[in-house]
C-alpha positions as CSV (number, residue, x, y, z in Angstrom):
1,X,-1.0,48.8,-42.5
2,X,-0.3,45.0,-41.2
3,X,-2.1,44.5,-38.3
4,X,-0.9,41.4,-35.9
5,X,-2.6,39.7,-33.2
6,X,-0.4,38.5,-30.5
7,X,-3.2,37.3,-28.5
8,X,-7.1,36.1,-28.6
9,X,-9.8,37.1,-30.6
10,X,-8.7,38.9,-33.9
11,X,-12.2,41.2,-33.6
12,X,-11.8,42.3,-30.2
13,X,-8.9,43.5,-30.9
14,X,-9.4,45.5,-33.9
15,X,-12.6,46.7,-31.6
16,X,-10.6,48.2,-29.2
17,X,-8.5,49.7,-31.4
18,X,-11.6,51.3,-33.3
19,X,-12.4,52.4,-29.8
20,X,-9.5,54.4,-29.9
21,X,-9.6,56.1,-33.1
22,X,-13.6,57.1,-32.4
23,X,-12.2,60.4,-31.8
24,X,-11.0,60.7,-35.4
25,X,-13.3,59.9,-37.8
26,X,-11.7,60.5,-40.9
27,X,-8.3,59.3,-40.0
28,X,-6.6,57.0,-42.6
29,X,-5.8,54.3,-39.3
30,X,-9.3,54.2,-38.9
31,X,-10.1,53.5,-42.4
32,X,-7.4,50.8,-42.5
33,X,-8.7,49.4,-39.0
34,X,-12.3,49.2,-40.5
35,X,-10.8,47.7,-43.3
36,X,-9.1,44.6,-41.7
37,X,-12.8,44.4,-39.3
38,X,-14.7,44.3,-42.1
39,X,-12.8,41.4,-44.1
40,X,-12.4,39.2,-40.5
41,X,-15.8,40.0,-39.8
42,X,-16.8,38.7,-43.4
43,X,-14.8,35.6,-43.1
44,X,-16.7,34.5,-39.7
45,X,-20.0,35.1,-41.5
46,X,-21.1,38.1,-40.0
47,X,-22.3,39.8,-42.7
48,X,-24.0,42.6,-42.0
49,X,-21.5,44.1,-39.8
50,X,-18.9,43.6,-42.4
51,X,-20.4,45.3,-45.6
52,X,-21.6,47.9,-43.5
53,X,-17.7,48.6,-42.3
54,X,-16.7,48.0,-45.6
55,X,-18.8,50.8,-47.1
56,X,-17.6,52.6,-44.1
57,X,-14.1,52.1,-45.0
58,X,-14.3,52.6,-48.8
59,X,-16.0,55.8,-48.1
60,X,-13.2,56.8,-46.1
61,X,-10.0,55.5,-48.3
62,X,-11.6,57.6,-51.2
63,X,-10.2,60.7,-49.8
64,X,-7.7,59.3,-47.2
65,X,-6.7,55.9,-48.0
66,X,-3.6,54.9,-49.8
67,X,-3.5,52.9,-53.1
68,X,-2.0,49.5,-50.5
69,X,-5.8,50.7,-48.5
70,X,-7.9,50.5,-51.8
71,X,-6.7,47.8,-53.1
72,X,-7.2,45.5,-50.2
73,X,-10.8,46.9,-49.8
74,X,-11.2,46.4,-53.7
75,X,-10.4,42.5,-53.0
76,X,-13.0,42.8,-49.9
77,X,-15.6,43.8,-52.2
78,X,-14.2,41.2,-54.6
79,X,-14.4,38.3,-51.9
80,X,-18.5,39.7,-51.7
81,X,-19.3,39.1,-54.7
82,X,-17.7,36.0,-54.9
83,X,-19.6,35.0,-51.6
84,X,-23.0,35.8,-53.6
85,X,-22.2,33.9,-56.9
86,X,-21.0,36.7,-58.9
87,X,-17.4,35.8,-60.1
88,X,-17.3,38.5,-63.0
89,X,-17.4,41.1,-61.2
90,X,-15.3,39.4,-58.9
91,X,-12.8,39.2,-61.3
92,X,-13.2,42.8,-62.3
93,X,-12.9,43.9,-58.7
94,X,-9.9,41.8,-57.8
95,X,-8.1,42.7,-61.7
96,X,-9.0,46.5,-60.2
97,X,-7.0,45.8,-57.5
98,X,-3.9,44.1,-58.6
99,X,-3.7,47.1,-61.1
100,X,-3.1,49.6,-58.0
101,X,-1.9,47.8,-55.4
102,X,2.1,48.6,-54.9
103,X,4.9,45.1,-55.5
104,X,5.7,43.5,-52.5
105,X,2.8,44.7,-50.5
106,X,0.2,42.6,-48.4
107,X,-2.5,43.7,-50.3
108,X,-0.8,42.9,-53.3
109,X,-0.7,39.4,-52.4
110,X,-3.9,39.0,-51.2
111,X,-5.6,40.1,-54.8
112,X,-3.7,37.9,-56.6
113,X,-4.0,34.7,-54.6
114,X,-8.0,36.1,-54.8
115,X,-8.0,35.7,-58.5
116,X,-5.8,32.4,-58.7
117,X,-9.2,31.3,-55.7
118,X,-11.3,32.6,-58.4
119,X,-10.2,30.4,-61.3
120,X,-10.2,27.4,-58.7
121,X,-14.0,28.1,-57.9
122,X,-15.0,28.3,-61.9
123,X,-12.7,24.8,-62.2
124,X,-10.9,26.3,-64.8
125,X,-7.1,24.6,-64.0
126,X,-5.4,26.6,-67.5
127,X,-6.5,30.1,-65.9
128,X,-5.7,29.2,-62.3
129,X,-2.0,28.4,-63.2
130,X,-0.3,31.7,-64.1
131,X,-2.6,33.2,-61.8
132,X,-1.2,30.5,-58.9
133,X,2.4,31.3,-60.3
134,X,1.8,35.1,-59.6
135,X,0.6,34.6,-56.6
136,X,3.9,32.3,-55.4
137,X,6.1,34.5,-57.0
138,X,5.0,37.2,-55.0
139,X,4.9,35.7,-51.5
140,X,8.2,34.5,-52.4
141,X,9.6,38.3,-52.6
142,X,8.0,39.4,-49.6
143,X,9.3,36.1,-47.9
144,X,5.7,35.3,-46.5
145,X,6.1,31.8,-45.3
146,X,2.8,31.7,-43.9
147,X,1.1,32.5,-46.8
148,X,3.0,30.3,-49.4
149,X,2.0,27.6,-47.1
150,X,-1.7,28.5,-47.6
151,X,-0.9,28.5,-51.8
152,X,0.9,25.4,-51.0
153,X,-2.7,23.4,-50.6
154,X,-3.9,24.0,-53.9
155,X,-0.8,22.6,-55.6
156,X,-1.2,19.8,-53.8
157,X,-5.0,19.1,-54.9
158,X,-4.0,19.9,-58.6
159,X,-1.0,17.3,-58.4
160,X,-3.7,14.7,-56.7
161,X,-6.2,15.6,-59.5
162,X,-3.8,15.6,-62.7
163,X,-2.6,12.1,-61.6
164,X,0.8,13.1,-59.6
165,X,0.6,11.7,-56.6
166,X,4.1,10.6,-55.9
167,X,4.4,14.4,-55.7
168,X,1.6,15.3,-54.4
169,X,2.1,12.7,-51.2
170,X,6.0,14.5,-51.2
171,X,4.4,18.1,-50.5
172,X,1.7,17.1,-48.4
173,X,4.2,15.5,-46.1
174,X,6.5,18.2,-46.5
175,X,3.7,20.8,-45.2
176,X,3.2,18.2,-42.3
177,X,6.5,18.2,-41.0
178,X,6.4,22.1,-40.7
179,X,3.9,21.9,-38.5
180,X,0.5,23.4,-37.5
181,X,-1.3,26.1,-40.2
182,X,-4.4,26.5,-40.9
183,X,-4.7,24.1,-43.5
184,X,-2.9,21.0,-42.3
185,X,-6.2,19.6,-41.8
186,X,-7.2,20.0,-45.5
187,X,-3.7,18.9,-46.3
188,X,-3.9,16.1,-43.6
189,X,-7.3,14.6,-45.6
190,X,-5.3,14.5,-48.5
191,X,-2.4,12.6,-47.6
192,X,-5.0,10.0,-45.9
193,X,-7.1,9.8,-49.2
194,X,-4.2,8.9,-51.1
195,X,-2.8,6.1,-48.5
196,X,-6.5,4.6,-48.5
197,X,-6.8,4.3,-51.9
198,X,-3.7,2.9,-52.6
199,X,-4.4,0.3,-49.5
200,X,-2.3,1.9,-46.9
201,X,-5.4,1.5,-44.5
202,X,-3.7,2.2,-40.9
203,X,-1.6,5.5,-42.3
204,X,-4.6,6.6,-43.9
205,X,-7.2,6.3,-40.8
206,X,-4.4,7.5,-38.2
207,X,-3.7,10.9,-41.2
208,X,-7.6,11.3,-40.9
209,X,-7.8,11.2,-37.3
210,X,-5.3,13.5,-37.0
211,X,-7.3,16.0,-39.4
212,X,-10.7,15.7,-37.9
213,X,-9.1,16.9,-34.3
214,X,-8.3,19.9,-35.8
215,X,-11.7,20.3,-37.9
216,X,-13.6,19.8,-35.0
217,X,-11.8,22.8,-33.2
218,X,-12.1,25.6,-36.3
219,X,-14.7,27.6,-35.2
220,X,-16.3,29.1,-38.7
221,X,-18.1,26.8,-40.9
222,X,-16.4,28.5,-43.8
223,X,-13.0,26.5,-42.9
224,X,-15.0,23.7,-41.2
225,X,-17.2,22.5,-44.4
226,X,-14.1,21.8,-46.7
227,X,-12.4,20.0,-43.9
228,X,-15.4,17.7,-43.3
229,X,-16.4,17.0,-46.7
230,X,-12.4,15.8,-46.9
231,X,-12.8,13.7,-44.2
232,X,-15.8,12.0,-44.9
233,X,-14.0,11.5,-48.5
234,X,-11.2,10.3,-47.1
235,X,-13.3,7.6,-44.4
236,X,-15.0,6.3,-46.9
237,X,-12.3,5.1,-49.2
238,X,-11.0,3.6,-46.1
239,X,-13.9,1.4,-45.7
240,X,-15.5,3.1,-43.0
241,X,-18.7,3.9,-44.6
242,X,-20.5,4.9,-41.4
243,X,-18.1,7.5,-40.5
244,X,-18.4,9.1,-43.6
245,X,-22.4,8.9,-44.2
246,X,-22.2,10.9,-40.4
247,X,-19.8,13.3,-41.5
248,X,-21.6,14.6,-44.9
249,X,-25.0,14.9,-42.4
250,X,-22.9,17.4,-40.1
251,X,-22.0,19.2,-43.5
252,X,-25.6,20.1,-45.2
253,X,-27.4,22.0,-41.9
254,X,-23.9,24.5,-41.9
255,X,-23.9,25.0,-45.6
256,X,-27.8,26.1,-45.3
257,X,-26.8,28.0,-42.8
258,X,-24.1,30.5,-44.7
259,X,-24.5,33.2,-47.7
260,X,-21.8,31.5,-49.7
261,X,-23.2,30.7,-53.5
262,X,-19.7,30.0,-54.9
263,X,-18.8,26.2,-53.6
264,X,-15.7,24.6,-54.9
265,X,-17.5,21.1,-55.4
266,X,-15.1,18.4,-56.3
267,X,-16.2,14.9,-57.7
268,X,-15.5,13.5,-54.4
269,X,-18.0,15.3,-52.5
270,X,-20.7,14.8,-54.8
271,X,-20.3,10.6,-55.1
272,X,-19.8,11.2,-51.2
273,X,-23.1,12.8,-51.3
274,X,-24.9,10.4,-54.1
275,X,-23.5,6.9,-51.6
276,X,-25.0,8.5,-48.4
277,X,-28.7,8.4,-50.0
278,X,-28.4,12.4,-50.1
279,X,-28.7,13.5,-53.2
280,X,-31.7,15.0,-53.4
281,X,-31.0,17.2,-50.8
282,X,-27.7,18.1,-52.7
283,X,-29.6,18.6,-56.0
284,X,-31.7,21.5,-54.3
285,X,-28.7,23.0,-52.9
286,X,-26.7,23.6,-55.6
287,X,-29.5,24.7,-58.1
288,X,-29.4,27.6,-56.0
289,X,-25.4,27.8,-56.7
290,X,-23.1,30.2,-58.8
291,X,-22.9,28.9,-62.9
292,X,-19.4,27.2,-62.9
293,X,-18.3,24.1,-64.2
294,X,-17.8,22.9,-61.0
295,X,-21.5,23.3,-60.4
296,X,-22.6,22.4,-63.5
297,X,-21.0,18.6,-63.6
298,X,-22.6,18.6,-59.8
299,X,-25.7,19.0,-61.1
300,X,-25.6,16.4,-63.9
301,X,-23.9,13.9,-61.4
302,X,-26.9,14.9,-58.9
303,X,-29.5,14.3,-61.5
304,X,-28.5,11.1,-63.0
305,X,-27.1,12.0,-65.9
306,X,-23.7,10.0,-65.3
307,X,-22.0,9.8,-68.4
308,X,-23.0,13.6,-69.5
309,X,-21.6,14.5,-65.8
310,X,-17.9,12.8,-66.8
311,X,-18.0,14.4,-69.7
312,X,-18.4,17.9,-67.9
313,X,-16.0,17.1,-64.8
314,X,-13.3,16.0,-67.4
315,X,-13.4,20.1,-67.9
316,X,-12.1,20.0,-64.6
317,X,-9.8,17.6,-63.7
318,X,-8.9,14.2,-64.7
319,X,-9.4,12.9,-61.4
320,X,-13.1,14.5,-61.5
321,X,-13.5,12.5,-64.3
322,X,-12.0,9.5,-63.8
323,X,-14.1,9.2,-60.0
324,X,-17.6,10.0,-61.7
325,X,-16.8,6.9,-64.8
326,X,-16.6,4.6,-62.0
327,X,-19.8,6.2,-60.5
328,X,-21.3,6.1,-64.1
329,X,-20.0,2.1,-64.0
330,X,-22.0,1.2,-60.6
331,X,-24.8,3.4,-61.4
332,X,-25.3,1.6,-65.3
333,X,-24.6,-2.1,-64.0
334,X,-27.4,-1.8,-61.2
335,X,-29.7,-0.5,-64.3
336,X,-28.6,-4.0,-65.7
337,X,-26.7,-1.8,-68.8
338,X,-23.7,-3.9,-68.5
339,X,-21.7,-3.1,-71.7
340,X,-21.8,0.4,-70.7
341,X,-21.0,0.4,-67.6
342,X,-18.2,-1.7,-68.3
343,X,-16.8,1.2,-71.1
344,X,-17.3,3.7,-67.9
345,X,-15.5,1.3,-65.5
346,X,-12.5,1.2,-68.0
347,X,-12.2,4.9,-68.7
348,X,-12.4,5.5,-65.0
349,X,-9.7,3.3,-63.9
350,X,-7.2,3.7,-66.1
351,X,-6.3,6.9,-64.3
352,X,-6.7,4.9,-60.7
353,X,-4.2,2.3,-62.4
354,X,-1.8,4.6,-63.7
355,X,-1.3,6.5,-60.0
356,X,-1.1,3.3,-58.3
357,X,-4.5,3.2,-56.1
358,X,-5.2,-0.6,-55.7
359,X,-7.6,-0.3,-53.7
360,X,-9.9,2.0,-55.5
361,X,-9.4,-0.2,-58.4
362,X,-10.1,-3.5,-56.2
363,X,-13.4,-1.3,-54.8
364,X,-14.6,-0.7,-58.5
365,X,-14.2,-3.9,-60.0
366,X,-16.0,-5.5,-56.7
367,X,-18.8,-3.3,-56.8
368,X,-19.2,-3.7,-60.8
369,X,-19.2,-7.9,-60.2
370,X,-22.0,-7.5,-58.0
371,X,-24.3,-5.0,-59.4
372,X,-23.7,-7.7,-62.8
């Protein structure tokens, strides 16, 4: 079953319709109505109520539920234990569902797109393709605009991190012009990052701007985090250092604050995190994080380990690793070990060179002089 909201509060509305059904217990509506409650109320952080409808609803699509019903609760489950770290059975649970779910159905869509999220999270960018491709090629069928405009984000972000950002500023201004979704702010911090860095400074701010009034109205820290971290990102490559440092401290109290053990950490958040004097704090928190190679780079970046942490982010993405050589550059000249931090600075901008950000490559060089 598709359930729309016309109006208001997604919950309230599924609460009155469970208000309806209390009469029937064991219908299949009810079981598909607990269903969508249990993943909204998952998604705004309110746990407990949602695994206890989603037992509630799995116990009921076992002997009324449809395959469509199983496998959207299968993803549910899926999106649970991705929440608490554990991305093999993640993966198990979503692959469970794909298997079942019938072509050209929501739930169909949703596992998919799921396990393309999944390979994201790990940072592994040769399994996240096909699954990506799958995942387009089935919201193309169903003609689900709204939803290809949600895939639509992560191309972007991989043709910012693999160095194609002629095409990636093409998309993201492509998803612009279409107008509000929920996330143009993501996609807006994007755009602005790569007008700052290649010295665009008044696009870039005004992009950013634009984002952060829509950040500052999503009301679940789930959506908010991301967008913050991006805009912090995104101030302080256009030289508003302040802005940024105030952003990342808004970031930390909501993350401590949330269940979620499977971060996707990119590069830029963590030297975000390491130039705001916050590392420490970071370190702590993402010990306590799922075993991916996002988190493991993290970690080495955190701890000091620079050149071991490019290493591990160029498992990532080449724009992971490029970002942390520069890091590794600043962090080696300040420890007065000038010939390697000038082999860092030179692996690191190469890729800043070859996409055109001037000013990233102006930034690096300045900061390298100095510290020398």
């Amino acid at each position: 079953m598709a359930v729309w909201y016309a109006t208001g509060d997604p919950r309230a509305f599924l609460e009155r319709g469970l208000k309806l059904l209390e009469g029937r217990p064991d219908s299949p509506a009810r079981a598909e109505l607990l269903a969508e409650s249990a993943r909204v109320h998952w998604f705004r952080g309110e746990h407990e109520r949602g695994e206890r409808e989603l037992a509630a609803a799995s116990e009921l699509a076992a002997a009324h539920g449809s395959n469509e019903l199983r496998a959207s609760l299968l993803t549910t489950q899926a999106v649970v234990g991705l929440t608490d770290g554990e991305l093999d059975e993640a993966r198990r649970l979503v692959d469970a569902a794909i298997e079942i779910a019938p072509i050209g159905s929501s739930s169909r869509f949703r596992a998919l797109a799921n396990r393309a999220v999944l390979e994201w999270i790990e940072g592994d960018t040769e399994a996240w393709k096909p699954r990506q491709a799958a995942a387009v090629e089935e919201a193309e069928r169903a003609g689900d605009r709204p939803n290809l405009r949600w895939l639509e984000w992560t191309t972007i972000a991989d043709a910012m991190a693999f160095g194609r950002w002629d095409e990636a500023l093409r998309r993201a201004e492509e998803q612009i012009a279409l107008g509000p979704h929920y996330t143009l702010d993501s996609i807006l911090y994007l755009k602005a990052y790569l007008l700052a860095a290649r010295d665009q400074l008044g696009p870039a701010r005004a992009c950013r701007d634009e984002g952060l009034a829509l950040t500052e109205k999503i009301p679940d820290a789930q959506s908010a985090i991301p967008g913050l971290l991006d805009a912090g990102w995104a101030s302080f490559v256009s030289g508003e250092e302040e802005l940024a440092f105030r952003l990342i401290d808004r970031v930390l109290p909501l993350i401590l604050g949330m269940r979620h053990r499977s971060p996707g950490a990119t590069a830029t958040h963590i030297v975000l995190v390491i130039r705001a004097g916050r590392a420490q704090e970071w370190l702590e928190l993402h010990r306590r994080h799922a075993d991916t190679r996002r988190i493991r780079a993290a970690l080495l970046l955190l701890e000091g380990r620079v050149v071991e942490a490019a290493d591990a982010w160029a498992l990532v993405s080449p724009h992971d690793e490029a970002l942390t050589r520069v890091e590794a550059a600043r962090q080696l000249a300040a420890d007065g070990r000038t010939r390697e931090a000038d082999v860092q600075l030179e692996r690191g901008l190469a890729f800043f060179r070859a996409v055109g950000a001037t000013k990233i490559v102006r930034d690096a060089e300045g900061l390298l002089s100095a510290a020398s």
